[in-house]
N, C-alpha and C positions, 0 to 999 in steps of 0.2 A: 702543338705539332710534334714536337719531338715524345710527348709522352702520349701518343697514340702510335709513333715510329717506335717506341720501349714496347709497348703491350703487343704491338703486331709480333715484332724481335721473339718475343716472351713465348707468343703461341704457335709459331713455326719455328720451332728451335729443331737444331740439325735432329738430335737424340729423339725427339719425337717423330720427326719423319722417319729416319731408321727405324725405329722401334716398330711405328706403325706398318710401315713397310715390309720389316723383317714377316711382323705376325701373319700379315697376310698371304705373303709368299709362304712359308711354312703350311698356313690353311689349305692353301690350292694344293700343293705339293703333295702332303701328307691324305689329303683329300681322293683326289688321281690314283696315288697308291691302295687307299682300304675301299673305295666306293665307285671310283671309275670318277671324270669326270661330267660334271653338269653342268648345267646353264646356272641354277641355281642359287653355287657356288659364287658364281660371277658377281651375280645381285647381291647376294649376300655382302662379298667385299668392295663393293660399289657403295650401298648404303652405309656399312660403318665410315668407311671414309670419307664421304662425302659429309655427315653428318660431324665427324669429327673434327672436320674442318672449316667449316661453315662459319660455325662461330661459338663463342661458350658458352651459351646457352646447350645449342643442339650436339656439343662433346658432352656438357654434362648429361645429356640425356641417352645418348648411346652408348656411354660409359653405363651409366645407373642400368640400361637394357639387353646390356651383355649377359647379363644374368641369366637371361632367355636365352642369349645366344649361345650360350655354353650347353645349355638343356637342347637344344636345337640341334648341334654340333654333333655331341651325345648320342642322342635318339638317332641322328641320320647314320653316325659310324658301327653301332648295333649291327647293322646291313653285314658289316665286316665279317662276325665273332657271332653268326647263329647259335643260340641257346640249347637248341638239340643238340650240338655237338659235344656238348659237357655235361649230359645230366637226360634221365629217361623222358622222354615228354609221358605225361597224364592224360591218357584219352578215357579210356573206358573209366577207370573210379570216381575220376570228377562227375560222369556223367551219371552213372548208380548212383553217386552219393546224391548228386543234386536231385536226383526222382525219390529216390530216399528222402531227405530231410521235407523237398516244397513237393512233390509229388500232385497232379493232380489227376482225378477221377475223369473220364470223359469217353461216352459212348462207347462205357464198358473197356475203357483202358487206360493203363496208367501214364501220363504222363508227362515229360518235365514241363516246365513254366514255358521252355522257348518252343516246343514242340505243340501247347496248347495253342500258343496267339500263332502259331505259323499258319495252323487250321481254321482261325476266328479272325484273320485281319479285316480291316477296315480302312477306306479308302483317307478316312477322315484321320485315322489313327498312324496309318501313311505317311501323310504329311505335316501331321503334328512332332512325332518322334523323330521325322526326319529335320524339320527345323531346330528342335532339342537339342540334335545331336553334332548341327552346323556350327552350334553354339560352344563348344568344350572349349576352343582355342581364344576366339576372336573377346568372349566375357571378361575371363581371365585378363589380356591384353589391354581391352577399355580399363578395366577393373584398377588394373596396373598404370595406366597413364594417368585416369583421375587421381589415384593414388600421388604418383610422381610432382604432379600440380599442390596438390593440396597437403601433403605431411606426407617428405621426402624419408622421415624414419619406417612412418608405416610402410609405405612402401619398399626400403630396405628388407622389412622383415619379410613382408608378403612375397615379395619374388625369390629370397634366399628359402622361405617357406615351400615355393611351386616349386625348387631345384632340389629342394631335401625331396620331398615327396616320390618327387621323380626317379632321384638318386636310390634311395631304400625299395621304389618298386623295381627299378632294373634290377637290383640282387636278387630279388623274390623271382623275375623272370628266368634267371639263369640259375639260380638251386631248385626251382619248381615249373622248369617248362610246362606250360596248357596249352593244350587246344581250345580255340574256342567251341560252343556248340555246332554251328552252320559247319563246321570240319566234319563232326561227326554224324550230320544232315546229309554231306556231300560224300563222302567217304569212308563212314563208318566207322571203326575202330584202328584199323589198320592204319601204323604211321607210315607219313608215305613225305620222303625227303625235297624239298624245294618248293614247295605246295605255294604255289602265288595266293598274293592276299583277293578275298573275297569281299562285294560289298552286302552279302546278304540279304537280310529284306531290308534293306536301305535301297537294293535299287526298285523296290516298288516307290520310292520319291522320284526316282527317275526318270523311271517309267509315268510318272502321273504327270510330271511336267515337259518327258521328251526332252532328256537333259543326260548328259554322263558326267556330273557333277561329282558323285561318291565311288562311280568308277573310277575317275580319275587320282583321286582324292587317297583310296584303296590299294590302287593297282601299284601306290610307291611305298607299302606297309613294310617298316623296318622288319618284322617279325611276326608268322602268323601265329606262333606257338607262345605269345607272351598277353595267354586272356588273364591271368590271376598274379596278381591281383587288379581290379580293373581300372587305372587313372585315370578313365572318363569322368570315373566316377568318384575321385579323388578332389580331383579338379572344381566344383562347384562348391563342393562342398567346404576346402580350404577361401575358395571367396566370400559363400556366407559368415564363414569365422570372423576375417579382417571384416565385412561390413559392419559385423552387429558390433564386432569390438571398436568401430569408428565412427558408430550410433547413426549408422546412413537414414536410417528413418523409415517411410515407405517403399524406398525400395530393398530393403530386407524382403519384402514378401516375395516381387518378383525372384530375387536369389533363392528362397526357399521354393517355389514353383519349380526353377529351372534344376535345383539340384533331384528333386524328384521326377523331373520329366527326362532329366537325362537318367537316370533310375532306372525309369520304365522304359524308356527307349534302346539302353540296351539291350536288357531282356528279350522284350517285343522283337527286336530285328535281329536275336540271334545271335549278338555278338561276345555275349558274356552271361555267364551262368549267374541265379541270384548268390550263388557260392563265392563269384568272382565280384560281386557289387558288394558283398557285405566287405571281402578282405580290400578292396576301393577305401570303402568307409574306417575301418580299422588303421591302413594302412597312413590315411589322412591325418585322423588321431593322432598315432604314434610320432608322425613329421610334427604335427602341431607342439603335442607336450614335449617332443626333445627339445625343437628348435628353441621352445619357450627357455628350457633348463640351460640352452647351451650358450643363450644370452643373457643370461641371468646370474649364470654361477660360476660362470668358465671365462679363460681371457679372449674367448672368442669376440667377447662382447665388444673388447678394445677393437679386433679388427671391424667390428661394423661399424663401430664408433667412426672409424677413421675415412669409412668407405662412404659412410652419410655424409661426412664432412666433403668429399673431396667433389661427389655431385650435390651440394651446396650450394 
């Protein structure tokens, strides 16, 4: 009795309810200020706490998934600090270069990749791309939870992996504002400030199921001038890494499907040039081999060491 009355003591200690408490108020606060208040937000601070208190199992598991939440946090405060405002957005040369390099031939004109399939869609191609591309987020997250279950390291790596990723492509978004293609569909060359986010030919899945799924999905786009490099395209691909390096088996193959369909599903719907999928895939790389060196060779390594241990 008395040493389940020590362990209770142990895990509501005053320091952690401040702590917890403090972080959260700070969230909201700071939140209000750069983004406006949301509902959101609310959930947000609802589940970490709730979760952290629950019991040690599910602290260590919102602790281990803060990692996300940090990326989350991030990406939603972007809203703030628009990328145009520091640096010229890239409309017209991404678009020349990308008819330049993939250029294709059709009914006697030239044209880019996204401008081909805008003219050739397919009902079936629709809904394939559009399931592809439902998939960026939710993969990754499974990916991460069996992870979490089954070797707590790899999993450290893999999510510090998804928040490098993230981290190096947000600099790239703000020294190299793009537009995506479907910008230069809808508006042509001309930059044009506040431009709400589009869901392109994604809402032909919409449309197919009488849905405003990618509308809605769309309509909260941190940035619409942040196509390059493209971490949709990023994203799968850092998954099949950790798979093959944790020798998943058969489903390696689906992973390699999914990083190719989310490939082509950008392109296809318009949302990123093949220019912006290759610096996706580069960009992945580079997360990959640093993260590798910076735990390998550097005392970074101590810190994860210690952060593996503490969701343990």
């Amino acid at each position: 009795m008395q040493d389940d009355i020590a362990r209770t003591n142990s895990f509501f200690t005053v320091k952690t309810i401040y702590t917890t408490t403090l972080i959260s108020l700070a969230y909201l606060l700071l939140s209000v200020v750069l983004v406006g208040f949301k509902a959101d937000q609310l959930i947000l601070i609802l589940i970490f706490n709730s979760l952290f208190y629950i019991s040690a199992g599910t602290r260590k598991f919102i602790l281990g998934f803060s990692i996300f939440v940090v990326y989350w946090i991030i990406f939603d405060y972007m809203k703030a600090f628009p990328n145009y405002i520091f640096n010229t957005v890239h409309i017209a040369d991404l678009y020349h270069l990308e008819k330049k390099l993939f250029g294709i031939h059709f009914h006697r004109q030239e044209l880019t990749p996204n401008e081909y399939w805008k003219l050739n869609t397919s009902s079936f191609l629709d809904v394939l791309t559009g399931l592809f591309y439902l998939m960026w987020v939710p993969v990754p997250l499974a990916f991460a939870t069996y992870l979490f279950f089954k070797n707590r390291k790899q999993f450290v790596y893999f999510s510090l992996t998804f928040l490098w990723v993230n981290l190096l492509g947000f600099v790239v978004y703000y020294a190299f504002p793009a537009a995506p293609p479907w910008y230069v569909q809808e508006h042509g060359f001309q930059f044009i400030y506040h431009t709400a986010g589009n869901t392109a030919g994604l809402s032909r899945f919409d449309h197919f199921f009488n849905i405003h799924l990618f509308q809605g999905i769309y309509s909260k786009g941190s940035n619409v001038f942040a196509a390059m490099p493209s971490l949709h395209s990023s994203y799968p691909l850092i998954v099949l890494y950790y798979a093959l390096k944790n020798k998943m088996g058969a489903i390696n193959i689906f992973f390699f499907i999914l990083v190719v369909g989310i490939w082509f599903a950008a392109v296809y719907n318009s949302h990123h040039y093949v220019l912006d999928v290759f610096g996706g895939m580069i960009c992945a790389v580079v997360a990959i081999f640093s993260f590798n060196y910076l735990v390998k060779y550097t005392r970074f390594k101590d810190y994860t060491r210690q952060f593996i241990n503490k969701i343990s």
